[in-house]
Backbone and ligand atoms as CSV (ligand in chain L), in Angstrom:
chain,resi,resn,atom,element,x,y,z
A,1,UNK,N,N,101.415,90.868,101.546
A,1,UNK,CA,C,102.738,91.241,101.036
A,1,UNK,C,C,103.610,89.995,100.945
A,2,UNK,N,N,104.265,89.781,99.606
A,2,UNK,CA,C,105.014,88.426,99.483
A,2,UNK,C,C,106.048,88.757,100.492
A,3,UNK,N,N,106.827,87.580,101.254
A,3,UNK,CA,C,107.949,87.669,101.586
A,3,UNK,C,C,109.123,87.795,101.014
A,4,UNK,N,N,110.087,89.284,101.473
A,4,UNK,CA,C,110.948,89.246,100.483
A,4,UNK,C,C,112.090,87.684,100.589
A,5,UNK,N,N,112.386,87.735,99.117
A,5,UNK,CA,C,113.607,86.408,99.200
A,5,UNK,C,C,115.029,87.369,98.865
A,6,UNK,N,N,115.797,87.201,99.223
A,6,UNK,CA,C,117.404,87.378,99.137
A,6,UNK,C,C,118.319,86.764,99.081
A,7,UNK,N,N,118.978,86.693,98.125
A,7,UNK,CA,C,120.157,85.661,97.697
A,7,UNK,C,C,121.332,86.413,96.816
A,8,UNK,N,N,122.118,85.477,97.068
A,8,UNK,CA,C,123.620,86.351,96.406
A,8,UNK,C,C,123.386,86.336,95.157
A,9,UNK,N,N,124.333,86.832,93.949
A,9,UNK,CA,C,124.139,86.719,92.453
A,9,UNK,C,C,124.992,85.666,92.246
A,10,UNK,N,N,125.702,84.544,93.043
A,10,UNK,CA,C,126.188,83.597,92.609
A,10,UNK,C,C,125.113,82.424,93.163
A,11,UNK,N,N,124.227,82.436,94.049
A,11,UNK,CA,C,122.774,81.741,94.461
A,11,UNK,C,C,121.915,81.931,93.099
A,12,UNK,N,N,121.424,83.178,92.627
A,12,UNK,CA,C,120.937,83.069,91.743
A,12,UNK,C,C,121.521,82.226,90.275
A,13,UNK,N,N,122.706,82.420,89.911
A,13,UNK,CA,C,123.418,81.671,88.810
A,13,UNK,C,C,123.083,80.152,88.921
A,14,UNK,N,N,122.842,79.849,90.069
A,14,UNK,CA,C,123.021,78.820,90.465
A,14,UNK,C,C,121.528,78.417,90.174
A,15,UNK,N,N,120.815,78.772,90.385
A,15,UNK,CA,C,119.445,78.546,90.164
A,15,UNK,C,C,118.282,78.696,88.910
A,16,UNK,N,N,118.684,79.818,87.812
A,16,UNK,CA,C,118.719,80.696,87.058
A,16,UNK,C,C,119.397,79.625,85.578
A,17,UNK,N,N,118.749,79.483,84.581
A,17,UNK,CA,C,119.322,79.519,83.691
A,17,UNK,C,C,119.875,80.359,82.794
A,18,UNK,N,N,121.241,80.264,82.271
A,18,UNK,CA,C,122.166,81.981,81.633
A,18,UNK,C,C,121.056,83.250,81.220
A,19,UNK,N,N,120.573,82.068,80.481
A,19,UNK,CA,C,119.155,82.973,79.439
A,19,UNK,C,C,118.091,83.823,80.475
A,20,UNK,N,N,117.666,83.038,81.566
A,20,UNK,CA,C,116.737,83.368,82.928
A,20,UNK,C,C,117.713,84.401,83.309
A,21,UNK,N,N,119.168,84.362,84.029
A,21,UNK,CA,C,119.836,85.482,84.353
A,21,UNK,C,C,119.844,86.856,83.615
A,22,UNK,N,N,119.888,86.439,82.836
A,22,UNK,CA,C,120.653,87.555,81.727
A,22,UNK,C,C,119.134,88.667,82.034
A,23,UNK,N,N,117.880,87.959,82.063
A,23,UNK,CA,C,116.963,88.943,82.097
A,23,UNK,C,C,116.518,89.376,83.547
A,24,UNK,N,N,116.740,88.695,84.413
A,24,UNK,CA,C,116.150,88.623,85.530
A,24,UNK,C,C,116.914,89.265,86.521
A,25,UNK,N,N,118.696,89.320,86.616
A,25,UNK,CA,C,119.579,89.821,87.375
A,25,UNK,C,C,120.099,90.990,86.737
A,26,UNK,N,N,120.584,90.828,85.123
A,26,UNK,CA,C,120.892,91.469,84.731
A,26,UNK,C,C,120.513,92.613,83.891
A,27,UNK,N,N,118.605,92.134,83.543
A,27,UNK,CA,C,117.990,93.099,82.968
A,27,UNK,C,C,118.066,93.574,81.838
A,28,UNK,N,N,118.940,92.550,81.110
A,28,UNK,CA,C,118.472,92.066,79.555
A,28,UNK,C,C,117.176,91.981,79.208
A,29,UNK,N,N,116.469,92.641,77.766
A,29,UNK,CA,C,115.495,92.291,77.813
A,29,UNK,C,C,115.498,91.324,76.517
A,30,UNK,N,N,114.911,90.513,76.373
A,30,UNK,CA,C,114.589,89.333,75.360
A,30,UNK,C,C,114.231,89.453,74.058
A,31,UNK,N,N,115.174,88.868,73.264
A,31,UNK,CA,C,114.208,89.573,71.952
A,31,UNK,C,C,112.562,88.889,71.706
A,32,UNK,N,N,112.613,90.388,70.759
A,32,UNK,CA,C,110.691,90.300,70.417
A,32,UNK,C,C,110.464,89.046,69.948
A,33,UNK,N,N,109.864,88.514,70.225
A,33,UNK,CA,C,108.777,87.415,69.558
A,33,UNK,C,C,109.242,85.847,70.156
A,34,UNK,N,N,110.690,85.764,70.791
A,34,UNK,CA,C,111.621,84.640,71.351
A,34,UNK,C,C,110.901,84.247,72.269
A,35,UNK,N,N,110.039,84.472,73.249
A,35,UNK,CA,C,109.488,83.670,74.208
A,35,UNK,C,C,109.014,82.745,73.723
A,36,UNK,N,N,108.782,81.381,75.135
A,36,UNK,CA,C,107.648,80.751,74.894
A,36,UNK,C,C,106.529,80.884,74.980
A,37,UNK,N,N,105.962,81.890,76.351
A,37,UNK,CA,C,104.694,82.138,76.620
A,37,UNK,C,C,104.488,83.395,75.589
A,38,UNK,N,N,104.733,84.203,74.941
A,38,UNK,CA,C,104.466,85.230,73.929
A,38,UNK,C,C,103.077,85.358,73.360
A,39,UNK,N,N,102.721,83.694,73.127
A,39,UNK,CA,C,101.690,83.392,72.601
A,39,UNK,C,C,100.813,82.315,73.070
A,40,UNK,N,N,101.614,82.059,73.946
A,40,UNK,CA,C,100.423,80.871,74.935
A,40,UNK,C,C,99.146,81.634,75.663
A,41,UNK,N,N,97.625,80.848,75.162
A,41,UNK,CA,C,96.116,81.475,75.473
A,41,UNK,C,C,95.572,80.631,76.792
A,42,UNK,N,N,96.649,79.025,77.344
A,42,UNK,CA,C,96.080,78.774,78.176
A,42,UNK,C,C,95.356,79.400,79.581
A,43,UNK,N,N,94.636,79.219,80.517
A,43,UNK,CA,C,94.012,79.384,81.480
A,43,UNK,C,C,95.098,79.181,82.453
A,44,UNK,N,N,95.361,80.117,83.607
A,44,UNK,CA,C,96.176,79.890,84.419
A,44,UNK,C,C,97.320,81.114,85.183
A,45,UNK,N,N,98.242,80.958,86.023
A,45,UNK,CA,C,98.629,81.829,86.473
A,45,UNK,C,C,100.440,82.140,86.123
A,46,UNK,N,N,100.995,82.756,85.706
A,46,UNK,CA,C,101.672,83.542,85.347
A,46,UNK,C,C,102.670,84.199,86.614
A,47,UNK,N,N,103.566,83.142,87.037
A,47,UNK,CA,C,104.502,83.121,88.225
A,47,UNK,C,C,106.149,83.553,87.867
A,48,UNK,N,N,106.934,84.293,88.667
A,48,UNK,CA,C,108.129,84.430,88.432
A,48,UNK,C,C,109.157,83.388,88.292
A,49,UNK,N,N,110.049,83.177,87.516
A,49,UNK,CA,C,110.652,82.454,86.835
A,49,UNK,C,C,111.646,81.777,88.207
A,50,UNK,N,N,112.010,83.059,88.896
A,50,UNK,CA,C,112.724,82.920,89.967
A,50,UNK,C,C,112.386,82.362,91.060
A,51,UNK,N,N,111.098,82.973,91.444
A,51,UNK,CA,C,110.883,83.032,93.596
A,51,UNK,C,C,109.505,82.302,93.292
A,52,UNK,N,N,108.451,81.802,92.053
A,52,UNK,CA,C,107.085,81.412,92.273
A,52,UNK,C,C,106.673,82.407,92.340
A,53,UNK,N,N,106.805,83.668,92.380
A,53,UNK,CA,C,105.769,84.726,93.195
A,53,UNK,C,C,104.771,84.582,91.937
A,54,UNK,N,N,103.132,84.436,92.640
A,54,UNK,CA,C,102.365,85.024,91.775
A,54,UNK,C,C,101.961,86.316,90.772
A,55,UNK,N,N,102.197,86.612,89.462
A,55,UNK,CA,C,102.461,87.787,89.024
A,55,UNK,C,C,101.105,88.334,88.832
A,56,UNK,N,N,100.454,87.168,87.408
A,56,UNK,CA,C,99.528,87.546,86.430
A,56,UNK,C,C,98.952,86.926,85.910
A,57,UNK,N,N,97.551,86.606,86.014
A,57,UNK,CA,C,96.584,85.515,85.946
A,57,UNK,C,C,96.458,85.929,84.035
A,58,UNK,N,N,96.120,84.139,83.577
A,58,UNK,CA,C,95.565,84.319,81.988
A,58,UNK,C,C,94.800,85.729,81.276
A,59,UNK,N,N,93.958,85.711,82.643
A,59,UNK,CA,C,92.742,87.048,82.203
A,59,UNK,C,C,93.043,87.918,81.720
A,60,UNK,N,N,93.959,88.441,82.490
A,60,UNK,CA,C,94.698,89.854,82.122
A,60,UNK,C,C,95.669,90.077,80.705
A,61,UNK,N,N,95.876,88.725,80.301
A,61,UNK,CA,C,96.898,88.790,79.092
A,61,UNK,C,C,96.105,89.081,77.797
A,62,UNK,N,N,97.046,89.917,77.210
A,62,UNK,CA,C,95.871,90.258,75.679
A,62,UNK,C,C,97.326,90.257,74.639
A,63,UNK,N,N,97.187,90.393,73.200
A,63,UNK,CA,C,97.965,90.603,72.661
A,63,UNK,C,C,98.319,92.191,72.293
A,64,UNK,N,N,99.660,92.135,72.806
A,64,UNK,CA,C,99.826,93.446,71.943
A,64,UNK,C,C,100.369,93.891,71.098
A,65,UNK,N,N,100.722,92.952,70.134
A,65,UNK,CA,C,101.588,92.628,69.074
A,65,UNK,C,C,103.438,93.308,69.307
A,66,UNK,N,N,103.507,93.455,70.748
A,66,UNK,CA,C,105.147,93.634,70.957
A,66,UNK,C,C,106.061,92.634,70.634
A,67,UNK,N,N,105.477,91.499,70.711
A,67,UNK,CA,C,106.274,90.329,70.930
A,67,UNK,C,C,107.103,89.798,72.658
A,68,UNK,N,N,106.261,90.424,73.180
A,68,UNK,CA,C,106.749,90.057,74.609
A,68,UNK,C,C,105.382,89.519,75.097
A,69,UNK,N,N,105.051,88.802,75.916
A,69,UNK,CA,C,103.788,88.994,76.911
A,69,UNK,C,C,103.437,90.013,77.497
A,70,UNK,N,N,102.185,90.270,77.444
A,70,UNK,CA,C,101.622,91.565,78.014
A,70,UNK,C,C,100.356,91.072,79.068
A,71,UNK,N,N,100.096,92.020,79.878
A,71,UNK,CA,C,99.237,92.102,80.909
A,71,UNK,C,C,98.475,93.494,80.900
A,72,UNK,N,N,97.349,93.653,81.154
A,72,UNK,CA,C,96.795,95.227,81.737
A,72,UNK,C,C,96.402,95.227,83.273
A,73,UNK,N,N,97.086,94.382,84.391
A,73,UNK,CA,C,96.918,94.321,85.281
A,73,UNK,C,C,97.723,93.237,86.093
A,74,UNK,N,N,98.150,93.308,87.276
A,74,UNK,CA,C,98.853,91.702,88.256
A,74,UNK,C,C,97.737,91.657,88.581
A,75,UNK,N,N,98.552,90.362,89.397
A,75,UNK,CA,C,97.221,89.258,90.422
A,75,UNK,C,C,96.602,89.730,91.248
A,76,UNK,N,N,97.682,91.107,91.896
A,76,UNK,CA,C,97.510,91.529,93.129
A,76,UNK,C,C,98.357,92.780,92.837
A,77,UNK,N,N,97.562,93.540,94.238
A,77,UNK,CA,C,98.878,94.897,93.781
A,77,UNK,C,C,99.466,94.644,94.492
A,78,UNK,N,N,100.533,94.069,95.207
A,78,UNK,CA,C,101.594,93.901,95.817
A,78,UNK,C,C,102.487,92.855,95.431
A,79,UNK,N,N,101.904,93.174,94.342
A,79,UNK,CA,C,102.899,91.300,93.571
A,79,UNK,C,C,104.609,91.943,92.946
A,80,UNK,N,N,104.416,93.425,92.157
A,80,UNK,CA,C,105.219,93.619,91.733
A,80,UNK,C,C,105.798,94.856,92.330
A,81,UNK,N,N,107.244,95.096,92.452
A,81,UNK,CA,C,107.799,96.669,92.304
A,81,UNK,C,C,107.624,97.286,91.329
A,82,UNK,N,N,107.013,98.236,91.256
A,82,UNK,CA,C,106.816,99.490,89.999
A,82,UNK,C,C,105.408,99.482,89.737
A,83,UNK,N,N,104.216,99.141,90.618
A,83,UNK,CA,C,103.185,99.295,90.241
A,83,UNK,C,C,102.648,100.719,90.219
A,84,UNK,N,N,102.480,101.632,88.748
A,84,UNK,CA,C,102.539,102.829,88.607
A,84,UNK,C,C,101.290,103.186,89.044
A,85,UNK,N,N,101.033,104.753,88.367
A,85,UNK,CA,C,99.589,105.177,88.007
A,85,UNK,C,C,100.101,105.361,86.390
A,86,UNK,N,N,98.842,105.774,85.900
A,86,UNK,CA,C,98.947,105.891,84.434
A,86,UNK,C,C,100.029,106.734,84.329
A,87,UNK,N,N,100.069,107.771,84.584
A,87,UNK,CA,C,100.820,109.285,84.337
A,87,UNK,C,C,102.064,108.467,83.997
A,88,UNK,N,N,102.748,107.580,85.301
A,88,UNK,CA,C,104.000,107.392,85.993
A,88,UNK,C,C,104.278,106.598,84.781
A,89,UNK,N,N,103.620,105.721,84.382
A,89,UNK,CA,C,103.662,104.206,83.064
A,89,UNK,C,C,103.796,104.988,82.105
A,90,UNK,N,N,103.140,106.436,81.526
A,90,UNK,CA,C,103.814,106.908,80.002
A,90,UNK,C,C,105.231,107.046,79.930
A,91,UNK,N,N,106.164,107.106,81.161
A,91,UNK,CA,C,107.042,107.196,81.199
A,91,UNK,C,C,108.179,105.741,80.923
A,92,UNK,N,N,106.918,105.095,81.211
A,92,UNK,CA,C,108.223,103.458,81.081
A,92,UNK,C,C,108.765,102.812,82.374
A,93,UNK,N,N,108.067,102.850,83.243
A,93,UNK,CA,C,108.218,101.944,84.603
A,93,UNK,C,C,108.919,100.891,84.800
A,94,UNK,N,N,110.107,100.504,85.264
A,94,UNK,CA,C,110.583,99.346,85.149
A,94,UNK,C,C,109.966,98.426,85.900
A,95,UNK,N,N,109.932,97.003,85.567
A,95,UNK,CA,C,108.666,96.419,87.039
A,95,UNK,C,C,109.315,95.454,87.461
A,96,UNK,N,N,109.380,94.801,88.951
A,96,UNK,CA,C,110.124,93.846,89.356
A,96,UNK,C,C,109.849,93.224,90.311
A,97,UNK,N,N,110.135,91.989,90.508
A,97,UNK,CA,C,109.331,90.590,91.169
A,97,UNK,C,C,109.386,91.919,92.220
A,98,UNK,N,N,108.175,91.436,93.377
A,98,UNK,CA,C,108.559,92.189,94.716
A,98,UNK,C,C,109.306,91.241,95.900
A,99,UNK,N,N,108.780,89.930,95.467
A,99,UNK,CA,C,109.192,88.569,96.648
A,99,UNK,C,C,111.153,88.955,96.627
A,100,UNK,N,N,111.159,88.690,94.987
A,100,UNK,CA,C,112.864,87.913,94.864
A,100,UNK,C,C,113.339,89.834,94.101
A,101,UNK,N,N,113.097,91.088,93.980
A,101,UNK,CA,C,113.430,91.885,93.119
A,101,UNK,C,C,113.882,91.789,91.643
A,102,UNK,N,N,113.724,90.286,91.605
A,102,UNK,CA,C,114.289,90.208,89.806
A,102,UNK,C,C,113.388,91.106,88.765
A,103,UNK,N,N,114.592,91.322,87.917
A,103,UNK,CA,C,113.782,92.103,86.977
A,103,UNK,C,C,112.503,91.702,85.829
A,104,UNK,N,N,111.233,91.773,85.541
A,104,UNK,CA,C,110.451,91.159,84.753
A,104,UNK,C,C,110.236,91.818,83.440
A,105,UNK,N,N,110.356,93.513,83.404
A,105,UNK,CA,C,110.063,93.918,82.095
A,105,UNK,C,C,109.569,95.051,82.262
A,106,UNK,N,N,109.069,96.215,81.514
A,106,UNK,CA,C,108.494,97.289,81.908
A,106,UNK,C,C,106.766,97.359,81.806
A,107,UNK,N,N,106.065,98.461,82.297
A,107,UNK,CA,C,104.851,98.904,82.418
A,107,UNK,C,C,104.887,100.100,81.408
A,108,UNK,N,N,103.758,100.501,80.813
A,108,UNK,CA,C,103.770,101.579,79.822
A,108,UNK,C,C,102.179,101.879,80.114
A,109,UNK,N,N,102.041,102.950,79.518
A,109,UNK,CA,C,100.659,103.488,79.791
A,109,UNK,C,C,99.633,103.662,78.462
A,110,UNK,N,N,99.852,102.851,77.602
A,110,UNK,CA,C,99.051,102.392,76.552
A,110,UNK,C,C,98.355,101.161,75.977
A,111,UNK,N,N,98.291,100.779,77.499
A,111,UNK,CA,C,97.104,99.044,77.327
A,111,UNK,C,C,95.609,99.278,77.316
A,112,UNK,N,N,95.499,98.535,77.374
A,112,UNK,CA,C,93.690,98.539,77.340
A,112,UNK,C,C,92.901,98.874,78.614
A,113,UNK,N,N,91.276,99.176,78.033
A,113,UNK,CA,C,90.806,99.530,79.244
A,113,UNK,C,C,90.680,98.286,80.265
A,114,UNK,N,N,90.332,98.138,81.402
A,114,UNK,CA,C,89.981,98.962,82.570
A,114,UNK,C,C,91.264,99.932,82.664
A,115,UNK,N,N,92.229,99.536,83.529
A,115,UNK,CA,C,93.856,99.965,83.454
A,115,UNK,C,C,93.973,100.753,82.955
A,116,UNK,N,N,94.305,100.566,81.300
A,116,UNK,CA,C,95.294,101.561,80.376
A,116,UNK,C,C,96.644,101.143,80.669
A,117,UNK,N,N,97.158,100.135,81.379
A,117,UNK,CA,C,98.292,99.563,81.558
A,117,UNK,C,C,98.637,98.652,80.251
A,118,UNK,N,N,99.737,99.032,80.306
A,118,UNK,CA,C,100.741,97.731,79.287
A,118,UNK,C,C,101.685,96.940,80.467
A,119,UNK,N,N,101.488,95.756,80.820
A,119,UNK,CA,C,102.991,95.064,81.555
A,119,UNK,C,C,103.519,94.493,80.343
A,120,UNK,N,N,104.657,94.789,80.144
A,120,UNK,CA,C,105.452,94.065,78.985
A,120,UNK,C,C,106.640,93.482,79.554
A,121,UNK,N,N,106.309,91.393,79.599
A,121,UNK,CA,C,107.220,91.381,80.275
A,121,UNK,C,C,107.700,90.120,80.017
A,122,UNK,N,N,109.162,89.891,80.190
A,122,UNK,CA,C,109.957,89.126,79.900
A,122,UNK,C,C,109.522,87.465,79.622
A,123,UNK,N,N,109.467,86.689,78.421
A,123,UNK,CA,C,108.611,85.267,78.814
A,123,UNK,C,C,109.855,84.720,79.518
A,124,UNK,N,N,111.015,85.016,79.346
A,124,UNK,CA,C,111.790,84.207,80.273
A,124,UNK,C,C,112.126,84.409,82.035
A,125,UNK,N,N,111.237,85.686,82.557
A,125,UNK,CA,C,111.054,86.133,83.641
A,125,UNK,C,C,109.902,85.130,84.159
A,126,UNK,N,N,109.007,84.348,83.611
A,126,UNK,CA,C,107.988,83.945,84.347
A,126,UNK,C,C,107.899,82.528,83.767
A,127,UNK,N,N,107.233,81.977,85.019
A,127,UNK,CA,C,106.647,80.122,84.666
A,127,UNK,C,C,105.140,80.130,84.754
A,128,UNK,N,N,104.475,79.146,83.790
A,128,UNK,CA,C,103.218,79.239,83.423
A,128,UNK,C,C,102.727,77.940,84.466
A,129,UNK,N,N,101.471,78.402,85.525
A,129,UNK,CA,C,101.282,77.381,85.817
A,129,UNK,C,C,99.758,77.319,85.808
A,130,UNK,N,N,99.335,76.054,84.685
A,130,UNK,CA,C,97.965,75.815,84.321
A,130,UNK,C,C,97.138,75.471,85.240
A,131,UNK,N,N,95.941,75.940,85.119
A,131,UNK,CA,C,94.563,76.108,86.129
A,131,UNK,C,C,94.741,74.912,86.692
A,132,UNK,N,N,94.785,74.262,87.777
A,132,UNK,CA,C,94.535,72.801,87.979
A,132,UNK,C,C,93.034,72.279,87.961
A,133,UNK,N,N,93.120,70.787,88.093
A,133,UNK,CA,C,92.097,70.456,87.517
A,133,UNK,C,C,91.301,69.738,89.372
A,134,UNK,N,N,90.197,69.605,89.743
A,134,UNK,CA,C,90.080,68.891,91.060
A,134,UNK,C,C,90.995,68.086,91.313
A,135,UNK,N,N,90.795,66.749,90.263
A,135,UNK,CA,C,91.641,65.580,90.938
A,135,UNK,C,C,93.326,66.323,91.121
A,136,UNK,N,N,94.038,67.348,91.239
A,136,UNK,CA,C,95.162,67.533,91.634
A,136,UNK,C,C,95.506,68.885,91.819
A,137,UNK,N,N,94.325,68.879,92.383
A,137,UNK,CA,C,94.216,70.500,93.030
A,137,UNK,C,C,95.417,70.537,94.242
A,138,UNK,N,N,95.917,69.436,94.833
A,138,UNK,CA,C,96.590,69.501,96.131
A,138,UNK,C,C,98.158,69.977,95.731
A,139,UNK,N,N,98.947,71.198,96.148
A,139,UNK,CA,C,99.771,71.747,95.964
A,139,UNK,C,C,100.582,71.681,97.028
A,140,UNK,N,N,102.199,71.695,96.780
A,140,UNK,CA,C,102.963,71.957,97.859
A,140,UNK,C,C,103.066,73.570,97.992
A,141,UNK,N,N,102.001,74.190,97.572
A,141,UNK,CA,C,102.020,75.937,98.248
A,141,UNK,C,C,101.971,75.791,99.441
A,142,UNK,N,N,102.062,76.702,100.127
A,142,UNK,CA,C,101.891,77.589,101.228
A,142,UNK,C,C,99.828,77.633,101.569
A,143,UNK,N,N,99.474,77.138,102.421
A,143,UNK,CA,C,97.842,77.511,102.972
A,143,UNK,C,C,97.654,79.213,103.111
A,144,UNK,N,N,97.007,79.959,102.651
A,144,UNK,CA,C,96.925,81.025,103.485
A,144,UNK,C,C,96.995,81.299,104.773
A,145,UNK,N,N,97.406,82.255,105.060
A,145,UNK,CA,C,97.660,82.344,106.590
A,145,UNK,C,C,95.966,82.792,106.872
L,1,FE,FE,FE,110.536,86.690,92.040
């Protein structure tokens, strides 16, 4: 379970670019096709814009011609708030970091198989961080406990 993070909405401003706020605190959603990652195929993991939290590895991303980034699955199930069942996703799930609660975008119940999940979610909610390579595999993450 990520650790939750908590901060005021003037911490976040502070951290947050307007555009990052607007979706992330305030739950704006972005127009279609405006991201950067929308259409990025690199290899790699798919982190919140806000807290790092790990969301959503390359694998899982497919196109779904929304114009948002899509997923049929997180990294982990405890990565996000609103991880549905199908039933719950025809309805439109809102989904949100679980570390920092920012908002990322909704879940729908018309993605592909395994799932049947859609994550449709904000490119300005998340940072792309590419597979590393050996020589700089060494990260200031956290070791597993
Ligand atoms: Fe977060």
């Amino acid at each position: 379970m990520p650790e939750k993070i908590s901060k005021t909405e003037e911490e976040w401003r502070e951290i947050l670019s307007p555009e990052q706020y607007r979706v992330l605190r305030e739950k704006i959603t972005e127009d279609a096709g405006s991201g950067k990652l929308y259409r990025l195929e690199d290899t790699g993991v798919y982190v919140c814009a806000a807290c790092g939290n790990e969301l959503f590895s390359s694998e899982a991303k497919f196109d779904s011609g929304s114009g948002w980034p899509s997923f049929w699955r997180t990294i982990a199930e405890d990565a996000v708030d609103g991880s549905p069942d199908v039933e719950s996703a025809l309805r439109k799930t809102e989904v949100l970091c679980a570390r920092c609660g920012g908002h990322l975008g909704h879940v729908f119940g018309d993605g592909p198989q395994p799932t049947g999940l859609r994550y449709c979610i904000n490119s300005l909610a998340l940072s792309f961080v590419g597979e590393e390579t050996p020589e700089n595999s060494i990260t200031s993450r956290e070791a597993p406990a």
